[in-house]
LUMMARDO-890171 format. One record per atom (N, C-alpha, C, O, CB): residue in one letter; x, y, z. Coordinates in steps of 0.2 Angstrom, whole numbers, plus 5000, padded with zeros to 4 digits. Each point is the difference from the previous one (the first is absolute). Glycine has a CB too. Layout:
<sites>
AXYZ
...
</sites>
This chain:
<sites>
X490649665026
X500549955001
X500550035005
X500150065000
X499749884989
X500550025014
X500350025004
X500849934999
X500049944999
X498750145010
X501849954991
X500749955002
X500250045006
X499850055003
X500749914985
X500049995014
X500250035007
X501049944995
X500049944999
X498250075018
X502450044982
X500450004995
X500749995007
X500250045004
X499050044984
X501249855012
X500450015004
X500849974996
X500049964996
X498950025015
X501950074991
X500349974996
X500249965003
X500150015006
X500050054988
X500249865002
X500149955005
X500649984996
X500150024995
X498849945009
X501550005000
X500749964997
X499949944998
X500549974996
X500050085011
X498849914995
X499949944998
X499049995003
X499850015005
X501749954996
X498350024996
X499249965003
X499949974996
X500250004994
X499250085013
X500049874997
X499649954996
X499549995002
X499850025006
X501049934992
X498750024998
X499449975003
X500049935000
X500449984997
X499150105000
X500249895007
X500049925002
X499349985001
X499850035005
X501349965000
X498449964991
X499549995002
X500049925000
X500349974996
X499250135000
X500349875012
X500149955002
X500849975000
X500450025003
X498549984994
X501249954998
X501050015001
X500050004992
X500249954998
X500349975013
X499350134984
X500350024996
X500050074999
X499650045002
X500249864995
X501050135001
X500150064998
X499650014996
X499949964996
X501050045006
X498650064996
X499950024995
X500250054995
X499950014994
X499449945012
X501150094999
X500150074996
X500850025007
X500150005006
X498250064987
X502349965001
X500350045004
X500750034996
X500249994994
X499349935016
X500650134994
X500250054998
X500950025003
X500249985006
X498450064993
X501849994997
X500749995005
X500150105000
X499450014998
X501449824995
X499450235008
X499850055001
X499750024995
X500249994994
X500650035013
X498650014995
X499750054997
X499250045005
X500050045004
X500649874983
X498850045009
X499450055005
X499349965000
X499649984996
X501050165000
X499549855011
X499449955004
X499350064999
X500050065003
X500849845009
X498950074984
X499350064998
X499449965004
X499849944998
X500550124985
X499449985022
X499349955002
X499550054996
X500050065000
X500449895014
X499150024984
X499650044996
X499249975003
X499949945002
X501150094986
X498650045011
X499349965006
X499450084994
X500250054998
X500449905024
X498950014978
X499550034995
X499550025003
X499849975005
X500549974987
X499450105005
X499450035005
X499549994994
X500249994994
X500350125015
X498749894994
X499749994993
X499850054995
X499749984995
X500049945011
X500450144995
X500050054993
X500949994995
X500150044996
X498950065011
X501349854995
X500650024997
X499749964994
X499649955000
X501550075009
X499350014985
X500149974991
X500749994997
X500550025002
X498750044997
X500749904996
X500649984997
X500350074998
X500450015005
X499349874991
X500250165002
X500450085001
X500449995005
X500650014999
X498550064998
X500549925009
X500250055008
X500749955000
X500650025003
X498050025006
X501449894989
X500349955001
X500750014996
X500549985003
X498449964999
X501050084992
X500450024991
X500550045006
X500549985001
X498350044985
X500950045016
X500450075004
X500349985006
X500650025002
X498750064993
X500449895008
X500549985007
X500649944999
X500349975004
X498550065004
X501149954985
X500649934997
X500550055001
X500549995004
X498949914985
X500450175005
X500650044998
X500250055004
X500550034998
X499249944992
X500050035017
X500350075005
X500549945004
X500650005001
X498150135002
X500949804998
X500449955003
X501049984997
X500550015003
X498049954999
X501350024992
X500650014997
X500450045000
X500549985002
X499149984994
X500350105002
X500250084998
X500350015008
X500650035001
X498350034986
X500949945017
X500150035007
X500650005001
X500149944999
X499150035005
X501350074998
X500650005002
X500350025006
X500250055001
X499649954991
X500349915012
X499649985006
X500649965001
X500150005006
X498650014994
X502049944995
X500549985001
X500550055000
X499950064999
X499749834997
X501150065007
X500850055002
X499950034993
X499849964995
X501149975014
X499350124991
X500250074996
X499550014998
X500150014994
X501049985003
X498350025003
X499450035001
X500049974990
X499850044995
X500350095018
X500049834988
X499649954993
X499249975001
X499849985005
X501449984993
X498650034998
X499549964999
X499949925000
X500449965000
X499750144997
X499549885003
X500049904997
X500250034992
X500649994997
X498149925011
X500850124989
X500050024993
X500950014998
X500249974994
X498550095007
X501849995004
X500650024999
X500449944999
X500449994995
X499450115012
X500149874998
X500449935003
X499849944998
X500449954999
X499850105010
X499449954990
X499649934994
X500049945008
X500249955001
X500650064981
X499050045023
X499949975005
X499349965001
X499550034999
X501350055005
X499149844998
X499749965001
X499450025003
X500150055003
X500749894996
X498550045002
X499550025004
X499449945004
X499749964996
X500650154996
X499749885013
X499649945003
X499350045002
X499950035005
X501149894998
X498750054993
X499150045002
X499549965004
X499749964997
X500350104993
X499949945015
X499649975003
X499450045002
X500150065002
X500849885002
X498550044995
X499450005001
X499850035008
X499949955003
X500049954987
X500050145013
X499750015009
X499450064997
X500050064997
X501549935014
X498149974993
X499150065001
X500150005004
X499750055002
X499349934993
X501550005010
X500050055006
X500150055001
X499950035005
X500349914998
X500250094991
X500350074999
X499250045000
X500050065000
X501349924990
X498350015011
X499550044999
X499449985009
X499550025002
X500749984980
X500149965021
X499950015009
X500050065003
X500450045000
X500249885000
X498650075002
X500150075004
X499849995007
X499649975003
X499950104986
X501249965014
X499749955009
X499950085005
X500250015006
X501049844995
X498550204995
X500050065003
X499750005008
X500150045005
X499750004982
X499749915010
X499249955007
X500349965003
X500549984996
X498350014998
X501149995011
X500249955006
X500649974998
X500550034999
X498449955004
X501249944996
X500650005000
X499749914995
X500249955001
X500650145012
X498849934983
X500049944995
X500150054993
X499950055001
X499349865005
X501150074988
X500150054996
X499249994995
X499749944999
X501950075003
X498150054995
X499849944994
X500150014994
X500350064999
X498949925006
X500749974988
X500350004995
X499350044996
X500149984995
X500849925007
X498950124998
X499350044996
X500350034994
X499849984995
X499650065016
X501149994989
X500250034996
X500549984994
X500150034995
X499550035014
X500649894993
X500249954994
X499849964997
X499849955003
X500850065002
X499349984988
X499849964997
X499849945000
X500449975003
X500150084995
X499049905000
X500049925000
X500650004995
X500350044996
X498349915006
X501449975000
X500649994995
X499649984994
X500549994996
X500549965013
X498650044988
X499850004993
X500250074997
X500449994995
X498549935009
X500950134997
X500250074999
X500950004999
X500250004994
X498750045014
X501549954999
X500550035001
X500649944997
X500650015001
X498750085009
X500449854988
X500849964997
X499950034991
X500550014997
X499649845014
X499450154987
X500250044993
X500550065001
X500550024997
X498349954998
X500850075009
X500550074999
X500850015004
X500450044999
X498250015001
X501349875004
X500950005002
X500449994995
X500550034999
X499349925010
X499650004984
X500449974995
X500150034997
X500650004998
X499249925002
X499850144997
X500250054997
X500550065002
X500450024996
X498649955001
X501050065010
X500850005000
X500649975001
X500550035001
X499150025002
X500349884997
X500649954999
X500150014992
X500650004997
X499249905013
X499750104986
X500150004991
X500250064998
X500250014994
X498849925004
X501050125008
X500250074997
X500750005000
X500450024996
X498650035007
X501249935003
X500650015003
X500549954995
X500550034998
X499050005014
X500349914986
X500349954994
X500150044995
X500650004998
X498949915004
X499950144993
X499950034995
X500650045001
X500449984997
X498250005001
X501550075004
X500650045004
X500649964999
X500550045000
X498850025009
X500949884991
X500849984998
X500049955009
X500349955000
X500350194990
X499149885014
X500249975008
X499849935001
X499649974996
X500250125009
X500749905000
X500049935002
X499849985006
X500350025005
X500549984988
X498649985007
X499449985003
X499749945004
X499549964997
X500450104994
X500349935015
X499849965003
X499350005005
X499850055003
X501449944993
X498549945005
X499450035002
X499949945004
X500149954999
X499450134992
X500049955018
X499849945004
X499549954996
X500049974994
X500250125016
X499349894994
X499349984995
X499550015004
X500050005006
X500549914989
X499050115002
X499650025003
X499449975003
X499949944998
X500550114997
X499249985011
X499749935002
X500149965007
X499649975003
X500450024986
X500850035012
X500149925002
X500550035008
X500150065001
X500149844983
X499950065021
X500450025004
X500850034998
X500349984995
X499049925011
X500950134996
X500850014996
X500550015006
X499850025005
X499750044984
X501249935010
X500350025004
X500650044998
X500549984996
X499149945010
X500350144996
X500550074995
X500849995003
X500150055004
X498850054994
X501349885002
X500650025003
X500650064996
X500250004994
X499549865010
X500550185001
X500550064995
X500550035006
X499950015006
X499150044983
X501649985005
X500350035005
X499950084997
X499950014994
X501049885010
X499150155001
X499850064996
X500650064999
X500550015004
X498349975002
X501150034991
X500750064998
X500050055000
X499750034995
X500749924999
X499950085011
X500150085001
X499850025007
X500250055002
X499649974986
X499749945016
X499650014996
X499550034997
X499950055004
X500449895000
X499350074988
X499850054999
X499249965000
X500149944998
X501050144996
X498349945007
X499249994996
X499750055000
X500350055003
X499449855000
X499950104993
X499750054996
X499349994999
X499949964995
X501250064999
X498450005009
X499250004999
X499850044993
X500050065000
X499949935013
X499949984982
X499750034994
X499450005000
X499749944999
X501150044996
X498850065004
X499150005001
X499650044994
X499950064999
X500249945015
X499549954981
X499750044995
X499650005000
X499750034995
X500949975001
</sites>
């Protein structure tokens, strides 16, 4: 699994014209699955995501009881090394990879966090402002 961890002052998701998920400062998590990942791999990247200490004064979400908006991208796993189409090979179907998102959304809940989430499936429009700015690629 892979997140790609940005801190934001505000973001949201919007599918079609409804909000679905949004967040006022804390940490826009894009998260993308490969197909050997497991609810394990999923369980440990909830808690390095959390635990990370990645906001001002080198707190945590966990520290700060700072919010999190998780959005779903298999593009995180795009490999455009070859010409200039990328492919997705290495990312999951989504049969596979929306359990194991939900399972690091359930982990991240189970942990005390506050948990917001795109939907999966569907068009989305992310909108965020980024803070610091800081992101942070996590790869397990």
């Amino acid at each position: 699994m892979r997140a790609l961890v940005q801190t934001v002052s505000r973001a949201s998701v919007t599918v079609g014209e409804d909000v679905v998920g949004r967040i006022d400062a804390g940490l826009l998590v894009f998260v993308g699955v490969t197909h050997t990942d497991t609810e394990a791999i999923a369980q440990t990247l909830a808690r390095k995501v959390h635990d990370m200490r990645i906001l001002d004064g080198e707190l945590s979400a966990a520290d700060a009881g700072a919010p999190l908006l998780v959005v779903s991208q298999f593009t995180l796993y795009g490999d455009a090394r070859k010409g200039r189409r990328p492919t997705w090979s290495a990312a999951a179907p989504a049969e596979r990879a929306e359990p194991l998102v939900t399972a690091f959304v359930t982990a991240l809940r189970e942990r005390g966090a506050t948990v917001e989430t795109g939907r999966f499936r569907t068009h989305m429009l992310v909108e965020s402002v980024n803070e610091g700015p800081r992101t942070v690629l996590l790869d397990l």
